[in-house]
PDB file of N, H, CA, C and O in Angstrom:
ATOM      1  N   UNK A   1      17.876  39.293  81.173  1.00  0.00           N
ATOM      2  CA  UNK A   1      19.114  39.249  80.425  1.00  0.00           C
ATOM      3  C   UNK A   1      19.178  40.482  79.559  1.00  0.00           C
ATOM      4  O   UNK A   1      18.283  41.320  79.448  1.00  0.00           O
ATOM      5  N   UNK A   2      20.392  40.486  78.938  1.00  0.00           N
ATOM      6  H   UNK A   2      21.120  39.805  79.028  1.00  0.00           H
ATOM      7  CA  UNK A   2      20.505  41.787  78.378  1.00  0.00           C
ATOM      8  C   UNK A   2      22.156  41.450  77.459  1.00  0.00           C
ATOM      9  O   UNK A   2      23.013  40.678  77.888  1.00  0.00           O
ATOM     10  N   UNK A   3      22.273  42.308  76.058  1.00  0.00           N
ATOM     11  H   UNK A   3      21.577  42.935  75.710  1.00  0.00           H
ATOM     12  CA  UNK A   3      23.649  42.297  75.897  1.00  0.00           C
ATOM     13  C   UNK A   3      23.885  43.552  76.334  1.00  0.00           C
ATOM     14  O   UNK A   3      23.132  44.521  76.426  1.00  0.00           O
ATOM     15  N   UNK A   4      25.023  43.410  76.589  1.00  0.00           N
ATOM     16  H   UNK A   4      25.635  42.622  76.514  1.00  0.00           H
ATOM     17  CA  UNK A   4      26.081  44.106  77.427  1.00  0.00           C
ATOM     18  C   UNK A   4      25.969  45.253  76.962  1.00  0.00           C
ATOM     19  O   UNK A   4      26.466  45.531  75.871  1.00  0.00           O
ATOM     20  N   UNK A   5      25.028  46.501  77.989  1.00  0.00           N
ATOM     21  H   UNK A   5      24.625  46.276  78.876  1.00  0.00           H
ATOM     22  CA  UNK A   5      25.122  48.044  77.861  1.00  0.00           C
ATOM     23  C   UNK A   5      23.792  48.341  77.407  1.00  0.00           C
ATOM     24  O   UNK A   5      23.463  49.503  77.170  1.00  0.00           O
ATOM     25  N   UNK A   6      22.824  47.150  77.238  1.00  0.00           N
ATOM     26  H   UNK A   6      23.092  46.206  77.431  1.00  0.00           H
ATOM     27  CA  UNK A   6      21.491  47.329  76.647  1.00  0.00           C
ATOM     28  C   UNK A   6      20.457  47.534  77.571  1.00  0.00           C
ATOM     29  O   UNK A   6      20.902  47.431  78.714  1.00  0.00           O
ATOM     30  N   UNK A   7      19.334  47.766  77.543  1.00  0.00           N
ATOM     31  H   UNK A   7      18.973  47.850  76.615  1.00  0.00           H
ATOM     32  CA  UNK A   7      18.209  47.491  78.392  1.00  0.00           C
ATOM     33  C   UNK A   7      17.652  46.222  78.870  1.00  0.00           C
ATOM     34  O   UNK A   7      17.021  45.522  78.077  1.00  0.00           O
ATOM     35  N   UNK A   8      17.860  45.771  80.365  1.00  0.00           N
ATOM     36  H   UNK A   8      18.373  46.339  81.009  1.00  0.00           H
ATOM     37  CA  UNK A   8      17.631  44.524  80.390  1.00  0.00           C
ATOM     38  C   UNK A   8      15.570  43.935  80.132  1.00  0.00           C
ATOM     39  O   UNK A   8      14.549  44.604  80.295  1.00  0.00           O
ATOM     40  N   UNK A   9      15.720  42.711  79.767  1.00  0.00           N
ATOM     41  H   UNK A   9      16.549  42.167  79.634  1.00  0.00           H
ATOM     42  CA  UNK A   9      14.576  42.267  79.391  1.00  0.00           C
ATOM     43  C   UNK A   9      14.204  41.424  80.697  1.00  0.00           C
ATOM     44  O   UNK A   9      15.027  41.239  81.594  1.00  0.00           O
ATOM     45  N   UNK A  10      12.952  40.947  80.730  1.00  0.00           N
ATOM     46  H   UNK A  10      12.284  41.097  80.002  1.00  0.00           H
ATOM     47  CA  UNK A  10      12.494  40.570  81.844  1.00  0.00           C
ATOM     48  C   UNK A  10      11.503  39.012  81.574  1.00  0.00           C
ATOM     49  O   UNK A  10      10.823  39.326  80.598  1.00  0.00           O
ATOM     50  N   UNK A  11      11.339  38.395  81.734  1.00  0.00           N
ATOM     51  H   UNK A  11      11.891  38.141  82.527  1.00  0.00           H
ATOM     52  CA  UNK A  11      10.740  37.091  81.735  1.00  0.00           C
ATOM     53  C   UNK A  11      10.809  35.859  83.142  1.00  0.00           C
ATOM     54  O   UNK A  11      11.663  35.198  83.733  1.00  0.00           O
ATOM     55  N   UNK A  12       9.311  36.088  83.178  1.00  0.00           N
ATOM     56  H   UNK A  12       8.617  36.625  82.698  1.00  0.00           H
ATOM     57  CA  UNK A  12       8.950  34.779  84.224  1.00  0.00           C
ATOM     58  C   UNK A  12       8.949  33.568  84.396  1.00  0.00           C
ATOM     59  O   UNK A  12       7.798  33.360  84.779  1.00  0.00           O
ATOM     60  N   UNK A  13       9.758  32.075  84.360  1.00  0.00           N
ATOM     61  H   UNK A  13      10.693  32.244  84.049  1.00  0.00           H
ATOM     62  CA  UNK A  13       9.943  31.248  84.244  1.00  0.00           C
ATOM     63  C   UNK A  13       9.080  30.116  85.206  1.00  0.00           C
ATOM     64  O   UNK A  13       9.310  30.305  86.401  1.00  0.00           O
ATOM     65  N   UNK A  14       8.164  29.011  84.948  1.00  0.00           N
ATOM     66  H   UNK A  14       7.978  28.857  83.977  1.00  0.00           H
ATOM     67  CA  UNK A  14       7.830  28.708  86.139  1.00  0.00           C
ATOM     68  C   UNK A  14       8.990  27.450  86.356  1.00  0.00           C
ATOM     69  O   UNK A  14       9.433  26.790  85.415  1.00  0.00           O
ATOM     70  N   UNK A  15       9.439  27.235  87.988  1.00  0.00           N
ATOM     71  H   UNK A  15       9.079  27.771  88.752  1.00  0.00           H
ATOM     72  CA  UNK A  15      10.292  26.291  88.486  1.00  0.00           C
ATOM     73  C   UNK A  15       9.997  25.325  88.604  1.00  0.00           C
ATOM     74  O   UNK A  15       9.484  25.231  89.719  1.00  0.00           O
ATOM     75  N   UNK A  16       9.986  24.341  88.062  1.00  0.00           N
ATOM     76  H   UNK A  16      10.403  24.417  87.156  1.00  0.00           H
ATOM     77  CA  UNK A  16       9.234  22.939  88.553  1.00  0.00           C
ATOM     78  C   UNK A  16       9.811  22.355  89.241  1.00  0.00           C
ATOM     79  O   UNK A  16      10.921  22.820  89.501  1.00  0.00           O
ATOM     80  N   UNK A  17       9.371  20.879  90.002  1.00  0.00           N
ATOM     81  H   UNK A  17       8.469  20.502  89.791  1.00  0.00           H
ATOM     82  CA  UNK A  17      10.877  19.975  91.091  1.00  0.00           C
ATOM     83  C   UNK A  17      11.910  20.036  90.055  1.00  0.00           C
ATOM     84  O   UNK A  17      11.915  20.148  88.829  1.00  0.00           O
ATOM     85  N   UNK A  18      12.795  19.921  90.996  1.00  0.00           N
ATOM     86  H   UNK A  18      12.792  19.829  91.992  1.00  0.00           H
ATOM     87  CA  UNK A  18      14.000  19.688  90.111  1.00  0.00           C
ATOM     88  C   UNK A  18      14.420  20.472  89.090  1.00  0.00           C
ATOM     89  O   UNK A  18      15.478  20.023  88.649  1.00  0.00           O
ATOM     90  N   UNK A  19      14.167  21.156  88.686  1.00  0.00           N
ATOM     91  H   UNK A  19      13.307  21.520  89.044  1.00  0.00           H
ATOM     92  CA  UNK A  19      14.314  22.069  87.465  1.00  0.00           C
ATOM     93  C   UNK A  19      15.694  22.791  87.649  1.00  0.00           C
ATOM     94  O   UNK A  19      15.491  23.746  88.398  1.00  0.00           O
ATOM     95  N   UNK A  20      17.024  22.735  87.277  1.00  0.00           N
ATOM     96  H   UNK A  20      17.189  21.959  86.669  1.00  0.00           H
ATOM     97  CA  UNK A  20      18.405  22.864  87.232  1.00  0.00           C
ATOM     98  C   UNK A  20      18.723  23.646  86.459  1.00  0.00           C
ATOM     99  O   UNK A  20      19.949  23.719  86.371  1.00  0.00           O
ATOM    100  N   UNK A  21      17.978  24.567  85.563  1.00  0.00           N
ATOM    101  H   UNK A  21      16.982  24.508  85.634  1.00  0.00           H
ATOM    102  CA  UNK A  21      18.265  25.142  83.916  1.00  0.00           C
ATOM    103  C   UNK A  21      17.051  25.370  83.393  1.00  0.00           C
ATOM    104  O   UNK A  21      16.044  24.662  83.405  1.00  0.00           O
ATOM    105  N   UNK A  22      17.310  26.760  82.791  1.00  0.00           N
ATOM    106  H   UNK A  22      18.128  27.335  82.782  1.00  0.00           H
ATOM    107  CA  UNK A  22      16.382  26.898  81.779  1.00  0.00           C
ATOM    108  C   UNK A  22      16.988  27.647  80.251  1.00  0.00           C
ATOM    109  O   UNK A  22      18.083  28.210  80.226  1.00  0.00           O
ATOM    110  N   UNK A  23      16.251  27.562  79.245  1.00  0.00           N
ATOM    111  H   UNK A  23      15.362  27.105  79.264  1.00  0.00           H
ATOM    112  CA  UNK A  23      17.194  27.939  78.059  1.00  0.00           C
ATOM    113  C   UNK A  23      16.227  29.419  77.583  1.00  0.00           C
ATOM    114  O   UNK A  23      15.067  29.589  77.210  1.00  0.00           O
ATOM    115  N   UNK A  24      17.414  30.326  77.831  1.00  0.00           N
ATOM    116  H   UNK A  24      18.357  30.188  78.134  1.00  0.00           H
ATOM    117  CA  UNK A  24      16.965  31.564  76.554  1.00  0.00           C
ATOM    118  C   UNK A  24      17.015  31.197  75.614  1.00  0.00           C
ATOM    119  O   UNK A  24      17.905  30.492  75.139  1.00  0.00           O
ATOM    120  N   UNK A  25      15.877  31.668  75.013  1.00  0.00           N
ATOM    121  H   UNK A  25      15.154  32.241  75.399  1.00  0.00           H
ATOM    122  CA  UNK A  25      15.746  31.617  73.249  1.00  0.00           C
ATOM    123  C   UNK A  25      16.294  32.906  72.419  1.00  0.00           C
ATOM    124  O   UNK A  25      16.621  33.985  72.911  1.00  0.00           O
ATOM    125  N   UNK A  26      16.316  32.549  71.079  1.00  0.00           N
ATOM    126  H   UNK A  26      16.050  31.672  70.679  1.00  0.00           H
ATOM    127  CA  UNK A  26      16.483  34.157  70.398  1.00  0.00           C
ATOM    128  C   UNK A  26      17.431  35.001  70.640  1.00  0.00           C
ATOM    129  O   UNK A  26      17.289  36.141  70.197  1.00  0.00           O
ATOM    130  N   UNK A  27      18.506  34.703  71.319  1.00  0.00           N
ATOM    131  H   UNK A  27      18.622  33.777  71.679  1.00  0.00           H
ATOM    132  CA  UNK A  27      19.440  35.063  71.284  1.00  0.00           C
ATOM    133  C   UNK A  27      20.453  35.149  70.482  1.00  0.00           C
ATOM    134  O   UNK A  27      20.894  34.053  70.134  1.00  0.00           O
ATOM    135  N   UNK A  28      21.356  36.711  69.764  1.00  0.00           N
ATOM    136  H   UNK A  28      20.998  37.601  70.046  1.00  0.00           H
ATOM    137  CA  UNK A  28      22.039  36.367  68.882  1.00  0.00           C
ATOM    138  C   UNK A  28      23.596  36.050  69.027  1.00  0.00           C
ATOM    139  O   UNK A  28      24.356  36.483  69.893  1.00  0.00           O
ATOM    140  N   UNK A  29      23.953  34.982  67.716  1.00  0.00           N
ATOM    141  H   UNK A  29      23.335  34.630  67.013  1.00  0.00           H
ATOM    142  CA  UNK A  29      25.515  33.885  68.046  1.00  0.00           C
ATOM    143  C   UNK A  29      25.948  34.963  68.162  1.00  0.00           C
ATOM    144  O   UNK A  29      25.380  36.043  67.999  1.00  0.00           O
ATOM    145  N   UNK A  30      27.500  34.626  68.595  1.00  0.00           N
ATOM    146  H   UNK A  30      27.961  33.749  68.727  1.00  0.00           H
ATOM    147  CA  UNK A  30      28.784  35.394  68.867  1.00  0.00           C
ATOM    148  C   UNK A  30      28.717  36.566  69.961  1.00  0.00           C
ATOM    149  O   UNK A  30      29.772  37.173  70.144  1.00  0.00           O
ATOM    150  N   UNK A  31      27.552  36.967  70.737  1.00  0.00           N
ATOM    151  H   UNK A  31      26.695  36.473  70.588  1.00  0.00           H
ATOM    152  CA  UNK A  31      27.412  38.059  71.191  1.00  0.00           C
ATOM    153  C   UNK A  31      27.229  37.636  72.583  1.00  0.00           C
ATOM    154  O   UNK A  31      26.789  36.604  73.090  1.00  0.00           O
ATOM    155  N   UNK A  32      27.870  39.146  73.230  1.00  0.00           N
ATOM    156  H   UNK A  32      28.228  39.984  72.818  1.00  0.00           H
ATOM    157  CA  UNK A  32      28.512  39.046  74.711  1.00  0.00           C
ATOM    158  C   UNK A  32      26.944  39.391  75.645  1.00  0.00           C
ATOM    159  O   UNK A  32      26.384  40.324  75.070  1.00  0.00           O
ATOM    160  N   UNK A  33      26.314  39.028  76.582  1.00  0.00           N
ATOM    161  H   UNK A  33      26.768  38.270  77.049  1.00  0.00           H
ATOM    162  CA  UNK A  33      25.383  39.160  77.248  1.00  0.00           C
ATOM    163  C   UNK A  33      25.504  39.205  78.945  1.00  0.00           C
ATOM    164  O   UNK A  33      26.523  38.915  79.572  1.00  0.00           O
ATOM    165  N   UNK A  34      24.430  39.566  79.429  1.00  0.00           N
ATOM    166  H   UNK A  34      23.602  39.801  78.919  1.00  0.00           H
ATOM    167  CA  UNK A  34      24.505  39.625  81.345  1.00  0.00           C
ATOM    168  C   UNK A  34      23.085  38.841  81.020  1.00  0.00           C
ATOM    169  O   UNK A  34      22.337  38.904  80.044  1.00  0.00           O
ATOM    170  N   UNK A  35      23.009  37.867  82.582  1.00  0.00           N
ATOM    171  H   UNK A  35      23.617  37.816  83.375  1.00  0.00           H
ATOM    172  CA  UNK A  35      21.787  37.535  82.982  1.00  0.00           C
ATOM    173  C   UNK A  35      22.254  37.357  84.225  1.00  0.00           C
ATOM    174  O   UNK A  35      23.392  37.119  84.630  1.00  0.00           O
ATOM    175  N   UNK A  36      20.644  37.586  85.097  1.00  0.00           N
ATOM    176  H   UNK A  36      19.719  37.780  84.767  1.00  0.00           H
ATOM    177  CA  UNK A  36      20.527  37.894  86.399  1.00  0.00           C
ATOM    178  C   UNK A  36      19.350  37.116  86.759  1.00  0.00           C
ATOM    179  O   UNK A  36      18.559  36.861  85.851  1.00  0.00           O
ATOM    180  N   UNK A  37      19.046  36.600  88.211  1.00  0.00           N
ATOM    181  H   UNK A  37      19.689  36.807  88.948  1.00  0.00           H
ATOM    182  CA  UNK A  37      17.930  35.541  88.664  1.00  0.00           C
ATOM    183  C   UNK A  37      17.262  36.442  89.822  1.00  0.00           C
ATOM    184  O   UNK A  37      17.821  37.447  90.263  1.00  0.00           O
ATOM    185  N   UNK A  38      15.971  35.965  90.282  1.00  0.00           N
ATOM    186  H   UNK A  38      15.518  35.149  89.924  1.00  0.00           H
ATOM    187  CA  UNK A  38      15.768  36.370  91.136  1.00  0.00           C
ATOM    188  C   UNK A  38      13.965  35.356  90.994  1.00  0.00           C
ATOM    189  O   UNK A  38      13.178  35.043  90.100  1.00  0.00           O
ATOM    190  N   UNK A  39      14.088  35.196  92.487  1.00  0.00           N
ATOM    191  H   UNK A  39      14.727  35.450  93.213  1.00  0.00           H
ATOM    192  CA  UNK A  39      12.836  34.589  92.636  1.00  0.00           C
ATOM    193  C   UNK A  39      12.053  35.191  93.332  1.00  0.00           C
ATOM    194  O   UNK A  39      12.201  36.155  94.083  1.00  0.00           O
ATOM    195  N   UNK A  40      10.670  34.219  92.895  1.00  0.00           N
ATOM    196  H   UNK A  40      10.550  33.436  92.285  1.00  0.00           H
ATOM    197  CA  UNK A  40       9.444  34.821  92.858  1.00  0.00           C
ATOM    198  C   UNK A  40       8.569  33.993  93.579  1.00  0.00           C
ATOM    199  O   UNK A  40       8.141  32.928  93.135  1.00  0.00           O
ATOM    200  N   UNK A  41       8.191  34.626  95.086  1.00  0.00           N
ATOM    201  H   UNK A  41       8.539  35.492  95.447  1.00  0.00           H
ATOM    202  CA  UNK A  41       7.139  33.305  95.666  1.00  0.00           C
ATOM    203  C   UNK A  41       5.868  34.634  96.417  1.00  0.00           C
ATOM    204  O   UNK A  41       5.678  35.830  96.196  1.00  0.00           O
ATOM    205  N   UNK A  42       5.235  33.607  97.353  1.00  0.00           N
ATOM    206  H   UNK A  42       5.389  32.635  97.532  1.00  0.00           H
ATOM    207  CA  UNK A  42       4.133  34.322  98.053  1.00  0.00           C
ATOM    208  C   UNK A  42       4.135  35.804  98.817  1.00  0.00           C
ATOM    209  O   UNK A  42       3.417  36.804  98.819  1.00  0.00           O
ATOM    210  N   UNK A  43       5.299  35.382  99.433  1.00  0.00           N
ATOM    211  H   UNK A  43       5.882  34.569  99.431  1.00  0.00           H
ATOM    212  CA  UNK A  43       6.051  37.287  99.634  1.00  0.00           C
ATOM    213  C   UNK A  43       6.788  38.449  98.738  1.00  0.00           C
ATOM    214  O   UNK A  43       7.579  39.253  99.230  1.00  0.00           O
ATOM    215  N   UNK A  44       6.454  38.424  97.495  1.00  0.00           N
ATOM    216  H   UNK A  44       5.811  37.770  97.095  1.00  0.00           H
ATOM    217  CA  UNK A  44       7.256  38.591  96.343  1.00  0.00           C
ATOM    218  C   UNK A  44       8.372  38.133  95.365  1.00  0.00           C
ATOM    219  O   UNK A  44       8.701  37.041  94.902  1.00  0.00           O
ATOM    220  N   UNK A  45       8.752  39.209  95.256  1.00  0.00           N
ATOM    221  H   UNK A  45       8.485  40.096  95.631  1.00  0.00           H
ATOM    222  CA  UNK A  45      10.274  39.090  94.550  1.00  0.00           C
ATOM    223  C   UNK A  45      11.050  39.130  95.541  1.00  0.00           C
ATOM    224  O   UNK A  45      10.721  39.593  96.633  1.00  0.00           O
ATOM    225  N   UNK A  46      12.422  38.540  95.211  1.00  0.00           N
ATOM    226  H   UNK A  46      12.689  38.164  94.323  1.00  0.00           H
ATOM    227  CA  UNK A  46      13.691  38.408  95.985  1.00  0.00           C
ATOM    228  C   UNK A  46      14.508  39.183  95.549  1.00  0.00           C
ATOM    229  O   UNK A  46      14.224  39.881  94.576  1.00  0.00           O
ATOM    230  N   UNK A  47      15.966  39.271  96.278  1.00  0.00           N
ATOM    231  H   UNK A  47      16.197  38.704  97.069  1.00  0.00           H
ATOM    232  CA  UNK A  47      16.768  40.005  95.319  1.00  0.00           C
ATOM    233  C   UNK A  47      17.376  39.647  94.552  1.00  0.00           C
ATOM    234  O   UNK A  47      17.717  38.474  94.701  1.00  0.00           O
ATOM    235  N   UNK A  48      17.947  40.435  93.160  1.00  0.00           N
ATOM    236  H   UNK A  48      17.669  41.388  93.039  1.00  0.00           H
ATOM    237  CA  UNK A  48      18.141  39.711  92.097  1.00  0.00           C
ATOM    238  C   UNK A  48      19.620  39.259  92.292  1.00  0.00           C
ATOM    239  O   UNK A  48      20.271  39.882  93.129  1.00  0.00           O
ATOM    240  N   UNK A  49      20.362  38.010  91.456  1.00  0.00           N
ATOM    241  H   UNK A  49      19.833  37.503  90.775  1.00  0.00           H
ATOM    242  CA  UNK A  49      21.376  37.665  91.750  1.00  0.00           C
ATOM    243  C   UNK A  49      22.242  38.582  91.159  1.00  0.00           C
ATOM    244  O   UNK A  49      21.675  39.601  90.766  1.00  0.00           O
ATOM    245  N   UNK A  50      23.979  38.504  90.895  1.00  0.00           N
ATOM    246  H   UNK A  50      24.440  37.675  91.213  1.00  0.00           H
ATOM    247  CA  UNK A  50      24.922  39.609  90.593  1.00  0.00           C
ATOM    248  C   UNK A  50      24.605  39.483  89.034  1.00  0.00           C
ATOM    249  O   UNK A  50      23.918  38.503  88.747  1.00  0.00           O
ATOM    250  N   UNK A  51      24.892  40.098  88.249  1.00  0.00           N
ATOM    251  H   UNK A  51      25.450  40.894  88.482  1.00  0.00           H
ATOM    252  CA  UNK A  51      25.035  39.652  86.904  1.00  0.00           C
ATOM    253  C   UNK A  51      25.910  38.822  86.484  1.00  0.00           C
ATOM    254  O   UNK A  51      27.056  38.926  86.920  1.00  0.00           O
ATOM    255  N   UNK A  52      25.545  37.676  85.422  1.00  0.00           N
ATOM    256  H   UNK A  52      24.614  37.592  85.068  1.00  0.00           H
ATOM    257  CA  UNK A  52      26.613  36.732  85.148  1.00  0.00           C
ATOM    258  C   UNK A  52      26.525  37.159  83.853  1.00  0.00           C
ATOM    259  O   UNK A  52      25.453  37.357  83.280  1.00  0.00           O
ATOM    260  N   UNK A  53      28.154  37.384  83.121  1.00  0.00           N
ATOM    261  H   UNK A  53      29.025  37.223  83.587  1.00  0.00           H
ATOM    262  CA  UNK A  53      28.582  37.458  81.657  1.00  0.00           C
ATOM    263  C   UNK A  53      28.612  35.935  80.763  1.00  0.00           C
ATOM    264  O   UNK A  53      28.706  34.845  81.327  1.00  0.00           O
ATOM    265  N   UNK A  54      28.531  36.082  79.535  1.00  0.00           N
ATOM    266  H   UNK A  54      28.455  36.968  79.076  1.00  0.00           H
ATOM    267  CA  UNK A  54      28.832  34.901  79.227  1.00  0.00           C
ATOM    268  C   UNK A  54      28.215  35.381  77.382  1.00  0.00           C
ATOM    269  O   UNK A  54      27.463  36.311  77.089  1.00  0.00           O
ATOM    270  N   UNK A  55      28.889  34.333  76.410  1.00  0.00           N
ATOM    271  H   UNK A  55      29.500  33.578  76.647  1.00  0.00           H
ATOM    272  CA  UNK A  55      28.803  34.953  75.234  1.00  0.00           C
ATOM    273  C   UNK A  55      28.404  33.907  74.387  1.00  0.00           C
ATOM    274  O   UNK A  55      28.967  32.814  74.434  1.00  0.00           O
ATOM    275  N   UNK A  56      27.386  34.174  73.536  1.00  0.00           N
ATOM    276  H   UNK A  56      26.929  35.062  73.498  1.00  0.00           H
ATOM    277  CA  UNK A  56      26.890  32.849  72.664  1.00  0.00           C
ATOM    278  C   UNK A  56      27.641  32.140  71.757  1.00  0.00           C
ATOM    279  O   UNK A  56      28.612  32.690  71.237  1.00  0.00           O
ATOM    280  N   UNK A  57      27.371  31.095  71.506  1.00  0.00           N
ATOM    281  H   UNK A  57      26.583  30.648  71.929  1.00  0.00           H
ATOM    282  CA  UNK A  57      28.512  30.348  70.691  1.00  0.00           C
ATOM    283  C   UNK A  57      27.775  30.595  69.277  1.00  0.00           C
ATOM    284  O   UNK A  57      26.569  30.839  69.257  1.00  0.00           O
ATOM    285  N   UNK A  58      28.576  30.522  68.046  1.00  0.00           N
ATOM    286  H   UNK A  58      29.556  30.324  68.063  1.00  0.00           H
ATOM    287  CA  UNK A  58      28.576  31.041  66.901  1.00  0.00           C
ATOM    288  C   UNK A  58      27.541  29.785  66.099  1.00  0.00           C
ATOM    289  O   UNK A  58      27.343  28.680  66.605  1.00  0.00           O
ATOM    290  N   UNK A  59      27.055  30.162  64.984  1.00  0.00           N
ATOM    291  H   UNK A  59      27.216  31.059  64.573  1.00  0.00           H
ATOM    292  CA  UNK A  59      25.897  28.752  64.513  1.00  0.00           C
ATOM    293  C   UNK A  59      27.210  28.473  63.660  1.00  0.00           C
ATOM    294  O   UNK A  59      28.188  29.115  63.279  1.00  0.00           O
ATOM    295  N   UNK A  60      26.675  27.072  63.555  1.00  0.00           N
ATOM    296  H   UNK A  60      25.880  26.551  63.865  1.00  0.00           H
ATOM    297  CA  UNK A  60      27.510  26.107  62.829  1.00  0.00           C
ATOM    298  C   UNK A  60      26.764  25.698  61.814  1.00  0.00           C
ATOM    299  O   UNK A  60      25.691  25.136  62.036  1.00  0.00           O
ATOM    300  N   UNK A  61      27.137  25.878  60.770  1.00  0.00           N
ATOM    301  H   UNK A  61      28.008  26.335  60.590  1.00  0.00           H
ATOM    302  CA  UNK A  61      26.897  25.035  59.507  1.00  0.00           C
ATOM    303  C   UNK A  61      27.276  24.062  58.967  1.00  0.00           C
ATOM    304  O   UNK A  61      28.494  23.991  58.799  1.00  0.00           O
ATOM    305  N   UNK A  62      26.433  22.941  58.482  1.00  0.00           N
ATOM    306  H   UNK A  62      25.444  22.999  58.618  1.00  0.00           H
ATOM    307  CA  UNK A  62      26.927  21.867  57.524  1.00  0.00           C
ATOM    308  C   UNK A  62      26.821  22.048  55.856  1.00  0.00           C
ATOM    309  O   UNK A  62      25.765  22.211  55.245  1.00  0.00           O
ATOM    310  N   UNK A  63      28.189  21.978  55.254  1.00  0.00           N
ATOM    311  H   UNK A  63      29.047  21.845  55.750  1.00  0.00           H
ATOM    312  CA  UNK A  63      28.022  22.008  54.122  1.00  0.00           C
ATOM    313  C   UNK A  63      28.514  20.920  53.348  1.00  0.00           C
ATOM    314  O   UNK A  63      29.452  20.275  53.815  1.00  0.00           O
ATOM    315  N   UNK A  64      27.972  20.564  52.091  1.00  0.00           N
ATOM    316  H   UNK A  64      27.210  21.088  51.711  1.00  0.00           H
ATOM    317  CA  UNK A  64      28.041  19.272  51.280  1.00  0.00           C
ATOM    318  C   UNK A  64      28.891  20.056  50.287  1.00  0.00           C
ATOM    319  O   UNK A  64      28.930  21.287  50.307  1.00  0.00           O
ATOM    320  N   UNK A  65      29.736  19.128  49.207  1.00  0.00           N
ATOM    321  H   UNK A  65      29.705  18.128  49.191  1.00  0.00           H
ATOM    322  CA  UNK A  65      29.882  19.513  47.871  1.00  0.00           C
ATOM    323  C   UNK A  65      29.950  20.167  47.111  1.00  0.00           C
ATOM    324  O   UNK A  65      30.940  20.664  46.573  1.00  0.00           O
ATOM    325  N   UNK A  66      28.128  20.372  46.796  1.00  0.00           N
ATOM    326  H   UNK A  66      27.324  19.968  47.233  1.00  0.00           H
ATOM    327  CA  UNK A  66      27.968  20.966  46.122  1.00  0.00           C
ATOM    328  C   UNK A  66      27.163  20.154  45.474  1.00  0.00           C
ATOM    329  O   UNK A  66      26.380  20.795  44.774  1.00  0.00           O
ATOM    330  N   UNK A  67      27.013  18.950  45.406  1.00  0.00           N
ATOM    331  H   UNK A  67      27.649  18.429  45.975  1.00  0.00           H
ATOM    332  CA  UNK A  67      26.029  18.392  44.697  1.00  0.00           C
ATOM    333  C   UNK A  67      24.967  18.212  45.286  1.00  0.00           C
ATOM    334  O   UNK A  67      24.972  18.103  46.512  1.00  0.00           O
ATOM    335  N   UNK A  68      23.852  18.140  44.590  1.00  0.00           N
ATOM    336  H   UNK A  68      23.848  18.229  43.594  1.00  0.00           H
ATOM    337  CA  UNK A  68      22.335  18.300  45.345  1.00  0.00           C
ATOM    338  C   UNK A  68      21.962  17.004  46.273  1.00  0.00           C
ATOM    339  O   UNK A  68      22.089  15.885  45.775  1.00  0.00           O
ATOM    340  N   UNK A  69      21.632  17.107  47.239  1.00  0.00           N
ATOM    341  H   UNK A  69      21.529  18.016  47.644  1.00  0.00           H
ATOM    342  CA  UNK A  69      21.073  16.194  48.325  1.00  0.00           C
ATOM    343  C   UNK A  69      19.524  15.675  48.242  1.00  0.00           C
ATOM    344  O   UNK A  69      18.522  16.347  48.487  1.00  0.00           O
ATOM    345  N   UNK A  70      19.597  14.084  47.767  1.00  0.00           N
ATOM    346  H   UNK A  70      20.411  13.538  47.568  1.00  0.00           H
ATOM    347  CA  UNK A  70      18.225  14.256  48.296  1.00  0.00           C
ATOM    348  C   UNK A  70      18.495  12.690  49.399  1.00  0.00           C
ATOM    349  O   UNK A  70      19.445  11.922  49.251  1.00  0.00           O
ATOM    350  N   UNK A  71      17.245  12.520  50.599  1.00  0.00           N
ATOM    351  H   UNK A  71      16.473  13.145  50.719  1.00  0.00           H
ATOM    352  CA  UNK A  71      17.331  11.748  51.477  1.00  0.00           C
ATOM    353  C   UNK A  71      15.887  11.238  51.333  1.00  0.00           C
ATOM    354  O   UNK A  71      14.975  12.037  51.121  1.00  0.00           O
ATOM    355  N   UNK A  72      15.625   9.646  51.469  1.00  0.00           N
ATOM    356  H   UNK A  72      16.366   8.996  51.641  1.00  0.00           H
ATOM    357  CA  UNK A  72      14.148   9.293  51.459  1.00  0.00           C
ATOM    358  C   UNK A  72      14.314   8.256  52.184  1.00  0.00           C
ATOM    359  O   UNK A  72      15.167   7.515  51.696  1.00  0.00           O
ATOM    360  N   UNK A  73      13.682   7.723  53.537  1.00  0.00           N
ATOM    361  H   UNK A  73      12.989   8.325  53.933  1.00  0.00           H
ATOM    362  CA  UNK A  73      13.263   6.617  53.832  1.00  0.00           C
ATOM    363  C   UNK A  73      12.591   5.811  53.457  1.00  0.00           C
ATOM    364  O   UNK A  73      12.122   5.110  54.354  1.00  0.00           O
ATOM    365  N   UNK A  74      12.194   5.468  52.079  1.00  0.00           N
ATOM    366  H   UNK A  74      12.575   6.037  51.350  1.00  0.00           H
ATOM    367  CA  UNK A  74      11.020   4.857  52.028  1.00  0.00           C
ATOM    368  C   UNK A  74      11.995   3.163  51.114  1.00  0.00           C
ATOM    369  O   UNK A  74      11.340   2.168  50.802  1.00  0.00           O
TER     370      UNK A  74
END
């Protein structure tokens, strides 16, 4: 993956059964990015897929009041 015009980064994922998704981390909100796939078995690498765009969603905050919070289960 990479944002858009940057140097792409590279990371090995292992596939388990079933495995449908995996999540980048550390990625920053609001910002436009490419990621690309490509697998990895006994004959190497494959070729990589086209680049897909797509742009992070912004963090969300919860805010109170203003008056101080406290929470205890006990």
């Amino acid at each position: 993956w990479r944002m858009q015009g940057e140097d792409w980064t590279g990371r090995e994922y292992d596939a388990e059964e079933g495995l449908s998704m995996i999540t980048i981390v550390g990625l920053k909100p609001e910002t436009f990015y490419e990621v690309k796939m490509s697998a990895i078995n006994g004959k190497g690498e494959g070729e990589s897929s086209p680049p897909q765009n797509f742009k992070t969603e912004p963090v969300r905050y919860a805010f109170t009041s203003g008056i101080p919070f406290h929470y205890s289960n006990v």
